[in-house]
Every structure is written in C-alpha cells, then in structure tokens.
N, C-alpha and C positions, 0 to 999 in steps of 0.2 A: 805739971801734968804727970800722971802714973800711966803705965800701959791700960787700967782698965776705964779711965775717963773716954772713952772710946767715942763721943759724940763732940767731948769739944777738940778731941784732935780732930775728925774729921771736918769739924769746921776752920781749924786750924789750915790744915791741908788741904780744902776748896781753896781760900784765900792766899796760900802759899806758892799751887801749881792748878792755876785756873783754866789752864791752856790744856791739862791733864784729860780725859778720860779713863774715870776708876776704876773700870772694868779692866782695861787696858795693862795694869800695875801687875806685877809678880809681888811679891812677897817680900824678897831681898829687896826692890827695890823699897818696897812700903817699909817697910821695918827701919831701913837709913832713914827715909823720910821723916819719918815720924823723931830718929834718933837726933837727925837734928832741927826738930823744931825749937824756937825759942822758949823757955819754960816749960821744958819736958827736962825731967830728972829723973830716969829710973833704970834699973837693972838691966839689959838684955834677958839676962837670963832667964824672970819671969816673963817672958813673951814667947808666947805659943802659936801653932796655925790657928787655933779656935780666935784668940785675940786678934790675930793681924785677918781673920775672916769677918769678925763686928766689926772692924774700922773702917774695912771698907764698904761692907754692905752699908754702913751709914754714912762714908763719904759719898756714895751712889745715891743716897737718898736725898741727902745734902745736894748735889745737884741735879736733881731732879728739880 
C-alpha cells in the first residue's frame, strides 16, 4: 500500500482499530497507524495533511 491508496487503508484501519472513532484520530496518531499497517510500504515523506485528511474522511465513511 502507497499513501495514496487511501480507501484500502481506510479499510485496513476500520479492521485494524474497530473500537476507534475516526473523527476522534489526530494526524500523528493516523499517520503511525497507517505506518504500521501490514503491506503498507512507503515514504513518510510523501505524506501530507491533504492525504492523511482523504484517509480518514474515508475511514468515516467506511464506518458509516
């Protein structure tokens, strides 16, 4: 996974931390999350507010 598959991390992350409300998540913490999912491989460096803002507006929707 790259930072911009941003829908199957957030369903990565529903299944990960189910207990979670996404609203709830700051950034730093989203950004670890996401860093250590399994089959996530990619830079920090390309990760920005705008991306760690799709991830979770789609983990919101995701559980929804």
């Amino acid at each position: 996974m790259k930072w911009t598959d941003t829908l199957e991390i957030a369903m990565a992350l529903a299944d990960s931390h189910p207990e979670v409300n996404p609203t709830q998540v700051n950034f730093v913490e989203l950004m670890g999350w996401v860093q250590a999912l399994p089959g996530f491989d990619d830079d920090p460096k390309y990760c920005g507010e705008r991306i760690l803002e799709a991830i979770q507006a789609a983990w919101i929707e995701e559980a929804d």
